[in-house]
N, C-alpha and C positions, 0 to 999 in steps of 0.2 A: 403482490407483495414486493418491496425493494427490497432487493438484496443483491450483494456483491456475487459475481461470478466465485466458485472454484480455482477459475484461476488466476483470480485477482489477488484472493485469499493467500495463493502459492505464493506470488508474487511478493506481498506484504514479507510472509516472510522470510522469500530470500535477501531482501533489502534488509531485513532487521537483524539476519546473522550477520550480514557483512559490516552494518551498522555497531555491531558488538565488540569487531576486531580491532584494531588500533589503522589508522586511516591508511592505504597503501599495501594493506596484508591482502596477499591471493588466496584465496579458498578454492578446493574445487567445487566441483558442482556434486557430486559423488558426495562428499562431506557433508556440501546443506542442504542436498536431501536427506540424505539419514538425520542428521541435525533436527531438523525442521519437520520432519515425516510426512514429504513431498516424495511423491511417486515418480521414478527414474521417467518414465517417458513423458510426463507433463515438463521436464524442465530446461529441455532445447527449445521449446517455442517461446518458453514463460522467458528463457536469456536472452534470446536475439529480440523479444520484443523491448526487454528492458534496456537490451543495449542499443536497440533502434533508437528510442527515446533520450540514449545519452544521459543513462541512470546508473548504469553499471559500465565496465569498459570487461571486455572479456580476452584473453590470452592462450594461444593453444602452445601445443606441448609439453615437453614433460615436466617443467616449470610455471605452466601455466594455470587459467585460475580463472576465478571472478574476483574484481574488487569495485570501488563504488568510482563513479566519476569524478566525484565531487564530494565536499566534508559532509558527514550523516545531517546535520542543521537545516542542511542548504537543498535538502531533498522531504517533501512532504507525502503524508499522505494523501495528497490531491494532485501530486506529480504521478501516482501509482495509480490509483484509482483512476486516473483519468485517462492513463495510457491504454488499461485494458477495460474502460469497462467507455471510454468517450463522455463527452461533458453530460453531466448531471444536468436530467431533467425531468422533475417530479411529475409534470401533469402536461400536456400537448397545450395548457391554454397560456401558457407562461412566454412562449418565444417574440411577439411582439406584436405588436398595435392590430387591429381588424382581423385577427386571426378568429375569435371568437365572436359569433352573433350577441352573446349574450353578457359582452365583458363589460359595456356604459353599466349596467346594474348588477353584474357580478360580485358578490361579498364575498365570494372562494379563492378569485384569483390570486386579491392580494395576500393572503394566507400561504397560497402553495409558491408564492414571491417569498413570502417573509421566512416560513418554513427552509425552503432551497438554501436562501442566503445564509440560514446558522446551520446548515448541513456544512456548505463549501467552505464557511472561514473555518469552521472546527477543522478541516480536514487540512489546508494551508493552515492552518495555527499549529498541526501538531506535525514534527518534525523525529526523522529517524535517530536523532543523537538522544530527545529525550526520550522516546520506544525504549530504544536499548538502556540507559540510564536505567529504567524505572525494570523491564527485564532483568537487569544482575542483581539489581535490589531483589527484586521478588524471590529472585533463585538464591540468593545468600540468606534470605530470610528464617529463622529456625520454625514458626511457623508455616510456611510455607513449602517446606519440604517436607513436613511430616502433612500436610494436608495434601501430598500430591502422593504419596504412599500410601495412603490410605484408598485412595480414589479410584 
């Protein structure tokens, strides 16, 4: 089955609270895990990896925080995805030429090509500024909140 790791999942969403803050605000990490309801010991590896990547910038002491690198726009969810989970790739027969005995008369491959490719642009098309956008909608929504009271 595809599926994104755990703690890609985490990930997503620490980018998406920081995403929601006005560009420059420190949050700590304390805050978006409770926030986000992200488990305190999953989110020192989930930061330094995100800030390895140079998606977040991180700050210690008593003033310090996480904030994003860069404006939420300018960071995709194919910048995240890819950081913790490494480049997408649906089927072993996809990476290039002679790799497969049976790719001259293969009618799968170009499928699991065409496939991959509306996977990767959706994920570069959709960007953290509109994440969050369409988050505070949802949460300002009057439906919305009584559907998540109920639930």
């Amino acid at each position: 089955m595809l599926r994104i790791n755990r703690q890609t999942d985490y990930a997503v969403r620490v980018i998406l609270a920081l995403a929601e803050e006005k560009m420059g605000t420190r949050i700590s990490t304390k805050e978006i895990g409770a926030a986000m309801l992200i488990p305190q010991n999953f989110l020192p590896r989930i930061v330094a990896k995100l800030a390895q990547f140079e998606i977040i910038t991180t700050f210690a002491g008593r003033d310090g925080g996480l904030e994003l690198s860069r404006i939420p726009e300018k960071i995709t969810l194919r910048d995240v995805v890819e950081a913790f989970e490494g480049p997408l790739m649906l089927s072993e027969c996809i990476p290039g030429d002679n790799f497969c005995p049976f790719e001259v008369a293969c009618s799968v491959r170009p499928r699991w090509t065409r496939l991959q490719e509306v996977i990767l642009e959706e994920l570069a098309s959709t960007n953290f500024l509109e994440l969050a956008e369409e988050t505070k909608a949802k949460r300002s929504h009057p439906s919305t909140i009584l559907e998540n009271k109920n639930a």
